[in-house]
LUMKOLBA-23214 format. One line per 3 residues: number of its first residue (from 1); their letters; for each residue z, y, x of N, C-alpha, C. Coordinates in steps of 0.05 Angstrom, whole numbers, plus 5000, padded with zeros to 4 digits. Layout:
N
NUM) a) Z Y X Z Y X Z Y X  ...
***
This chain:
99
1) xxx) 5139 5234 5053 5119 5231 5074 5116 5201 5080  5093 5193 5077 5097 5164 5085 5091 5156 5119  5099 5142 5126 5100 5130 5156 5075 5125 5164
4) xxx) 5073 5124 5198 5058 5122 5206 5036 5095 5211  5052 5086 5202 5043 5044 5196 5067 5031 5182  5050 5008 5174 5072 4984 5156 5065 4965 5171
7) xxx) 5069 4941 5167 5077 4917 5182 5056 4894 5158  5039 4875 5154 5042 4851 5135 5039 4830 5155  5052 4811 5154 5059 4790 5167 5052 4796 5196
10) xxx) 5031 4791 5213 5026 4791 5241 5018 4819 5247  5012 4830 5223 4988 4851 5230 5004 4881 5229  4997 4900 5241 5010 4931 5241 4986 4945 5228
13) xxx) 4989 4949 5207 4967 4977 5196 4968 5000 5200  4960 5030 5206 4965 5043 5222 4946 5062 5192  4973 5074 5182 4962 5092 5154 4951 5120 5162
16) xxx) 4933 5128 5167 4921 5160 5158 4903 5167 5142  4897 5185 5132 4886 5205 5112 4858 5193 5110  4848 5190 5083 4827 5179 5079 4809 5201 5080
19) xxx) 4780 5186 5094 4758 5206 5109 4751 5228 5082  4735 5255 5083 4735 5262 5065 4708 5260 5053  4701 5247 5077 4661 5235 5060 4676 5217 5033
22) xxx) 4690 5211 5035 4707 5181 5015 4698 5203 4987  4692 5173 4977 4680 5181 4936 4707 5185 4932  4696 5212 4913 4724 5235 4914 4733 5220 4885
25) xxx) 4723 5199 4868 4751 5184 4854 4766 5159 4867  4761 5154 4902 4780 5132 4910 4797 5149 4926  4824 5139 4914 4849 5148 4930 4861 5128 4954
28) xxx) 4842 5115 4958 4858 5095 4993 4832 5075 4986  4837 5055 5018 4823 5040 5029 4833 5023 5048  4828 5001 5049 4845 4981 5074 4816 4979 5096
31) xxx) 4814 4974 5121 4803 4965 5139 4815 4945 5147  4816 4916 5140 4831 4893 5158 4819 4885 5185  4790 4895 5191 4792 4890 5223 4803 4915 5239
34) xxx) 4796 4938 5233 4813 4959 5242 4839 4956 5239  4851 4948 5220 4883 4953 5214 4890 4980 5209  4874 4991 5195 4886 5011 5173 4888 5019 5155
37) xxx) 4896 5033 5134 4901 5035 5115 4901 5070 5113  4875 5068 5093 4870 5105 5088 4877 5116 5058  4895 5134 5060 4901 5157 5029 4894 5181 5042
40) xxx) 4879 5178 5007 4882 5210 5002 4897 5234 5002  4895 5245 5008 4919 5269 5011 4923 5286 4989  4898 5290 4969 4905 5301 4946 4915 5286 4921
43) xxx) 4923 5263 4930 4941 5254 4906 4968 5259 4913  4989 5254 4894 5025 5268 4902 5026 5240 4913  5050 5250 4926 5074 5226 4945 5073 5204 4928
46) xxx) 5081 5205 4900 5083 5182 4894 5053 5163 4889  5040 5171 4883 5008 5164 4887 5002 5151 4902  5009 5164 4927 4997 5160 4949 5026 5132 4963
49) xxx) 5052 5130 4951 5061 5112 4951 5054 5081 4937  5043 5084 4913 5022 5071 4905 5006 5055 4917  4982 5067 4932 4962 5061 4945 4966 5051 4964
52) xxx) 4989 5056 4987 4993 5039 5000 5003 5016 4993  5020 5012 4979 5034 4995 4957 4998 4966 4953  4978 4980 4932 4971 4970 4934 4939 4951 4949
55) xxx) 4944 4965 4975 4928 4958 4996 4946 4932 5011  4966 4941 5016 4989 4913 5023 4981 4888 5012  4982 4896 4980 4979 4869 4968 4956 4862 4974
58) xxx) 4934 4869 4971 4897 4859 4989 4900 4848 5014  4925 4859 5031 4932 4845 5054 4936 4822 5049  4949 4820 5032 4974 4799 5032 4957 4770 5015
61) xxx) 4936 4784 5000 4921 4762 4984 4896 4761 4999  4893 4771 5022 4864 4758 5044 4870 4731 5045  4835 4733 5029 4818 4706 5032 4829 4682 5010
64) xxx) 4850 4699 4989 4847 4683 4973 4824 4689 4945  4806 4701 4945 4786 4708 4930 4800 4698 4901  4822 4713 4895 4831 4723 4863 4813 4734 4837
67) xxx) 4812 4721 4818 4792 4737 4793 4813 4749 4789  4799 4783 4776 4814 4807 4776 4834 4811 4797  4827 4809 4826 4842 4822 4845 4854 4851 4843
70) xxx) 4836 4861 4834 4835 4897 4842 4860 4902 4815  4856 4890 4794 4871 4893 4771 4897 4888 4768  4898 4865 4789 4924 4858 4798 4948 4876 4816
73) xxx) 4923 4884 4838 4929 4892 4864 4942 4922 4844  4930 4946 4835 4941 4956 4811 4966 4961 4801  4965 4938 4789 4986 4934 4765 5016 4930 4784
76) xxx) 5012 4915 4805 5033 4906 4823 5036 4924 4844  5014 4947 4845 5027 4967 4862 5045 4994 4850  5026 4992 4821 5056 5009 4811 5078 5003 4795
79) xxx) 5075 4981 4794 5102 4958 4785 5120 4969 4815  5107 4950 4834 5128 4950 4854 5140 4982 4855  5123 5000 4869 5130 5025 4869 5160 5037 4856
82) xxx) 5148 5030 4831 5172 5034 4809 5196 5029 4814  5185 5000 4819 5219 4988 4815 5236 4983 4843  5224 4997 4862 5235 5012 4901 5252 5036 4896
85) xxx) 5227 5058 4870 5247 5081 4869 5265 5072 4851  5263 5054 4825 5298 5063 4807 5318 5039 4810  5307 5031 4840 5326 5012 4851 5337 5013 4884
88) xxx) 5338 5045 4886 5345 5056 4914 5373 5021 4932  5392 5021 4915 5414 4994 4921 5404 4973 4933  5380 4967 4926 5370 4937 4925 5348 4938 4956
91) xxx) 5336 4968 4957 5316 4974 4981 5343 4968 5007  5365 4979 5005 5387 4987 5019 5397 4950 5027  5404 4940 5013 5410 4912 5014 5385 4893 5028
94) xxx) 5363 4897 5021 5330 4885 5030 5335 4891 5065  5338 4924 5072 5348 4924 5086 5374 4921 5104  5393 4927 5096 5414 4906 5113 5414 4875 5119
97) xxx) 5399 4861 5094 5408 4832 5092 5377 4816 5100  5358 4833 5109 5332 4812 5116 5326 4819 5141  5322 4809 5158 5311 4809 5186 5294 4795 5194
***
């Protein structure tokens, strides 16, 4: 189940279920003046771990107008994804050792 918000730098995003008017091939959406972040619900957990995954990164690259953003944003959200789940040790350490 994913949480009810994430954090990127100043900002709190506040994740719920993407509207269902939403074009039924997009699985999420960021609002950066709202501060939220919408999934789909009919994709699986991990999917939908994904998407938030890579809406973060669009956070995180506002306003630097990237060629192939979206391709990036992508590739690095199920890169990252990946390598959170077959690196349970390292999430565990991120947490103890960063504040």
């Amino acid at each position: 189940m994913l949480p009810e918000s994430v954090k990127v730098g100043a900002h709190t995003f506040r994740i719920m279920p993407l509207p269902e008017e939403a074009d039924q091939d997009e699985w999420g959406e960021a609002d950066f003046v709202a501060g939220t972040i919408s999934v789909a619900e009919k994709v699986p957990p991990s999917r939908q771990t994904e998407v938030v995954l890579h809406e973060v990164i669009h956070a995180l690259l506002l306003g630097w107008e990237m060629k192939e953003e979206e391709a990036i944003t992508t590739l690095l959200g199920e890169g990252i994804a990946a390598f959170l789940q077959d690196n349970p040790q390292f999430v565990k350490h991120v947490c103890d050792h960063i504040s």
